[in-house]
C-alpha positions as CSV (number, residue, x, y, z in Angstrom):
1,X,181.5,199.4,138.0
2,X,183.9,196.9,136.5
3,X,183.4,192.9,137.7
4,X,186.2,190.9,136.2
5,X,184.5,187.5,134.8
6,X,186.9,184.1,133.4
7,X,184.9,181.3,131.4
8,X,185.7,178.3,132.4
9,X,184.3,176.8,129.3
10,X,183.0,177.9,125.5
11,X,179.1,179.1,126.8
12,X,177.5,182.1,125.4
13,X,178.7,185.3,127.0
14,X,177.4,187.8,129.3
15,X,176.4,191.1,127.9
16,X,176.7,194.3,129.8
17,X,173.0,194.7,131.7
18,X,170.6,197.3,132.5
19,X,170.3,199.2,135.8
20,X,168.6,196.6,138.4
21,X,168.0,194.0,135.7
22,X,168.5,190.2,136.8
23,X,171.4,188.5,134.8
24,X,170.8,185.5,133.4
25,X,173.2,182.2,134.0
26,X,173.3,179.2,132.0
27,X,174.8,175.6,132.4
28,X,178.0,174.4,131.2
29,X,177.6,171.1,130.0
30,X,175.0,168.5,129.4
31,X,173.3,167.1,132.7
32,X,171.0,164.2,132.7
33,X,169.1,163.8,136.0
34,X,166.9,160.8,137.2
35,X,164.3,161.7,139.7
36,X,165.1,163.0,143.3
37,X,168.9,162.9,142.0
38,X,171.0,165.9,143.0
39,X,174.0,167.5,141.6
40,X,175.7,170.8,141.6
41,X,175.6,171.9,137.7
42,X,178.4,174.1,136.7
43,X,177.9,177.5,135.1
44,X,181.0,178.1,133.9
45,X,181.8,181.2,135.0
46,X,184.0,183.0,137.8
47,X,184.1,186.4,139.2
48,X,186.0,188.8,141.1
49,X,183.3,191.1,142.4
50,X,184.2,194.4,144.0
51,X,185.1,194.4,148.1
52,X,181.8,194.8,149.7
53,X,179.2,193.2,147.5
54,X,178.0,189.2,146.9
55,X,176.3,188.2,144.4
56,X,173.0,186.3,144.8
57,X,171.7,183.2,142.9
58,X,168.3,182.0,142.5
59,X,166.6,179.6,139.6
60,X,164.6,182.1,136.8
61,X,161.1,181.8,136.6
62,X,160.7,179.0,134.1
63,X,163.3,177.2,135.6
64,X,160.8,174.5,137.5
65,X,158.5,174.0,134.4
66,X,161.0,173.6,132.0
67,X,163.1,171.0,133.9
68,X,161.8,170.3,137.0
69,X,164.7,170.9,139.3
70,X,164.5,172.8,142.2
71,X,167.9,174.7,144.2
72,X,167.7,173.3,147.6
73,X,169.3,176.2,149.3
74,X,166.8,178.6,147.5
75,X,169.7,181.0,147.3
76,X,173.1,181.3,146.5
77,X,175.3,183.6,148.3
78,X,178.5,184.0,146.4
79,X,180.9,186.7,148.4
80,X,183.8,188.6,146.6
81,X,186.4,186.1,148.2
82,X,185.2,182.8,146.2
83,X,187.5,184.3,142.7
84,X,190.2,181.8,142.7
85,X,191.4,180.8,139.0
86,X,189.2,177.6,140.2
87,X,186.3,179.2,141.8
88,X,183.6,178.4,139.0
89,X,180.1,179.1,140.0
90,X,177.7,176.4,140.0
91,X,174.2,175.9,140.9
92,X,172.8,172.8,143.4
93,X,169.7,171.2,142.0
94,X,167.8,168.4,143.1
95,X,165.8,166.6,140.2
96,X,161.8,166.5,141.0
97,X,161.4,164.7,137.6
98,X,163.8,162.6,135.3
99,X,165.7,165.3,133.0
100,X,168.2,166.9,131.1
101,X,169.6,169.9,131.0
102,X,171.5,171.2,127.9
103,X,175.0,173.2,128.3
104,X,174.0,177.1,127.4
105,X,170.6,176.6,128.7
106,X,169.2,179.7,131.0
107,X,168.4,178.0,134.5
108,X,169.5,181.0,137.0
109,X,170.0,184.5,137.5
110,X,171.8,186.7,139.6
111,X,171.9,190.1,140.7
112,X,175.2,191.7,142.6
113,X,174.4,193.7,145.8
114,X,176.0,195.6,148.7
115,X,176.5,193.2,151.5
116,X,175.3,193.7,154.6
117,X,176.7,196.8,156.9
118,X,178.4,195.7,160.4
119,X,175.9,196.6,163.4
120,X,175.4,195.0,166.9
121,X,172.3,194.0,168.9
122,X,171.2,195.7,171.9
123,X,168.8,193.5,174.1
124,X,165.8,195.7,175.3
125,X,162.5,194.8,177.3
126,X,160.1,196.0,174.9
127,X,160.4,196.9,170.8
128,X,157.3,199.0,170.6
129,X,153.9,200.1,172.8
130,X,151.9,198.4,169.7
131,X,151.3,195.0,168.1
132,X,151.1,194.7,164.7
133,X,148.6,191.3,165.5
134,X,150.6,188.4,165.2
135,X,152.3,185.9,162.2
136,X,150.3,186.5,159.2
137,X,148.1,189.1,160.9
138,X,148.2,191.6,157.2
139,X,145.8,189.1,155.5
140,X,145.6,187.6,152.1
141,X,144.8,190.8,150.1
């Protein structure tokens, strides 16, 4: 499957991935953050993914104990729509601790996925005879 990707600046570029692997992001220029400051940091790239899939955002592992900033919406949804020659992606932190973040450091990853088929609701009395137990009811094993 072919995604067509424009830089927006001179970052290190994105390799062809795996099957299923996670593909790494990194930011586009030099960000400085004081405490409890929050900024959008752009990742200087763009995409035109294929009709029917979104691509999903989220901070990589060492994101948080690296530079202590934390995505407020915990995930990005970018759809196939947002590829205008201006539709760079970019990914909303909120400092937890003064920082800086350096332009081609790794702070998110994506992966690209189907989006969600079209179905409707029917309202019903009852879902099933059984109960699984209630909110939290498998344990902590």
């Amino acid at each position: 499957m072919e995604i067509k990707i424009k830089y927006f600046t001179d970052i290190e570029k994105i390799k062809q991935i795996p099957n299923g692997d996670w593909v790494d992001l990194r930011s586009a220029k030099d960000v400085t953050l004081k405490k409890g400051e929050f900024t959008i940091i752009p990742l200087g790239v763009g995409m035109k993914l294929p009709f029917g899939y979104e691509a999903h955002i989220v901070p990589r592992s060492s994101t948080y104990k690296n530079y202590g900033i934390i995505q407020p919406n915990h995930m990005g949804v970018i759809d196939n729509s947002y590829s205008g020659d201006n539709d760079q992606w970019g990914m909303p932190v909120i400092a937890m601790r003064e920082t800086t973040i350096h332009k081609n450091d790794r702070i998110c990853q994506f992966r690209i996925t189907q989006k969600q088929p079209d179905f409707e609701f029917t309202e019903v009395e009852c879902l099933d005879k059984k109960s699984r137990g209630g909110f939290g009811s498998t344990g902590k094993q």
